[in-house]
matplotlib code that plots the C-alpha trace (Angstrom):
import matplotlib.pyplot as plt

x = [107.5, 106.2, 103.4, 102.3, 99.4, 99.9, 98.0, 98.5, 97.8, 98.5, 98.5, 99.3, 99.6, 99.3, 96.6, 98.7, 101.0, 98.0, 96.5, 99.0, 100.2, 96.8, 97.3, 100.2, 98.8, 95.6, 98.0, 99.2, 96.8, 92.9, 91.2, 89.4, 88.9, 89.9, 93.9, 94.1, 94.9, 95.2, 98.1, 99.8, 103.4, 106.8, 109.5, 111.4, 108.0, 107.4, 110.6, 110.0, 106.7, 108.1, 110.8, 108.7, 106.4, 108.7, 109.5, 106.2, 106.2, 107.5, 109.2, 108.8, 104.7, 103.8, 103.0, 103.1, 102.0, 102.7, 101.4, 102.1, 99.0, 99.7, 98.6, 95.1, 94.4, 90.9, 89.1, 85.9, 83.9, 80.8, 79.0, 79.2, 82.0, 83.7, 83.4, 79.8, 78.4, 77.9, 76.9, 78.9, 77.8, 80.5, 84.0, 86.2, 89.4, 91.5, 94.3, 91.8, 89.6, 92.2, 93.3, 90.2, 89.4, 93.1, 92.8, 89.3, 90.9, 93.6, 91.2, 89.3, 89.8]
y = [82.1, 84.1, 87.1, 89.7, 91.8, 95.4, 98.8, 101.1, 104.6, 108.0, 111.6, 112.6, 116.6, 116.1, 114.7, 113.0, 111.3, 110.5, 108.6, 107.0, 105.9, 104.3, 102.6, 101.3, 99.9, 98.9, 96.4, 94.6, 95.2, 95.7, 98.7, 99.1, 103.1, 106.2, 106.0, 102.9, 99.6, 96.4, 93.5, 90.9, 90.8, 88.5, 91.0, 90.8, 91.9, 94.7, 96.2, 96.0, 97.7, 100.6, 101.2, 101.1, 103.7, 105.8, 106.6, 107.8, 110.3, 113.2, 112.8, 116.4, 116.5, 113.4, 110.7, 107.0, 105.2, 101.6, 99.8, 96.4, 94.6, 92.3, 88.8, 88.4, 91.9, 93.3, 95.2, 97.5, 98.2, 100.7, 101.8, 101.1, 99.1, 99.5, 95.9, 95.5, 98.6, 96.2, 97.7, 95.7, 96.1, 93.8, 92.6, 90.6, 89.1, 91.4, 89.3, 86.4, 88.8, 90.5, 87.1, 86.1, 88.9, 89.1, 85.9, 86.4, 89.6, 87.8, 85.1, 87.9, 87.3]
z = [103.6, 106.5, 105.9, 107.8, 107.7, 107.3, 106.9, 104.5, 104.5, 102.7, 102.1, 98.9, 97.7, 94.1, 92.4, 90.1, 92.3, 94.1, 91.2, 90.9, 94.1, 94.5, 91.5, 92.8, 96.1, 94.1, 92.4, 95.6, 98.4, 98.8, 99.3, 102.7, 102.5, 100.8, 100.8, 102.7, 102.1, 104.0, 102.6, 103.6, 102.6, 103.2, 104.8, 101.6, 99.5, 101.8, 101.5, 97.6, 97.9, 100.5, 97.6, 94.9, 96.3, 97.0, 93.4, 92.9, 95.8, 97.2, 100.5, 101.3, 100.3, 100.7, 104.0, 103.4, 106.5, 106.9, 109.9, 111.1, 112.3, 115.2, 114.8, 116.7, 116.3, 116.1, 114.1, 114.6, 112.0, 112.2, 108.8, 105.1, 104.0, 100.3, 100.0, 98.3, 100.0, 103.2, 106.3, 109.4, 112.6, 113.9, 115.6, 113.7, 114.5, 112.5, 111.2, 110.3, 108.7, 106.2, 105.3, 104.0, 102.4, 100.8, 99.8, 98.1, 96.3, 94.8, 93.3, 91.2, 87.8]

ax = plt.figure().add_subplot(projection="3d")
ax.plot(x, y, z, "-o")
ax.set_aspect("equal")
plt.show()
């Protein structure tokens, strides 16, 4: 089945739920900065993730942001990375970057 790449991001008022929600994301996407992620999901998982998060929330504190990233989208990335403490200095094709990287994450042991 299809995936798309998506971008996660939140804003969560309690410390608690904030733990964890990013728990929760940690656990089916890979972290690319504080409170956001980057995934790639079938339609069908997505849904499941947008309803499993939103039992750990509250809808009248909290933001959930979920972005669909356009295939052949780029990315620009200035600084130190949370992958390895990298610095890039670079432009990557977006789509075929979080792939790889996605697919790396999920072979960790």
């Amino acid at each position: 089945m299809k995936t798309n790449a998506y971008l996660i991001c939140y804003d969560i008022a309690d410390p608690k739920r904030l733990h964890k929600v990013h728990r929760y994301w940690k656990e089916r996407a890979m972290a690319v900065q504080y409170s956001v992620f980057a995934g790639s999901f079938t339609p069908a998982g997505l849904w499941r993730a947008v309803a499993g998060v939103q039992d750990l929330i509250d809808e009248t504190e909290d933001d959930v942001r979920i972005y669909t990233v356009p295939q052949g989208s780029r990315i620009y990335v200035a600084g130190v990375t949370r992958e390895a403490g990298a610095v890039l200095l670079s432009v990557e094709i977006f789509g075929a970057f979080l792939r790889e990287i996605f697919d790396r994450w999920r072979r960790l042991p």
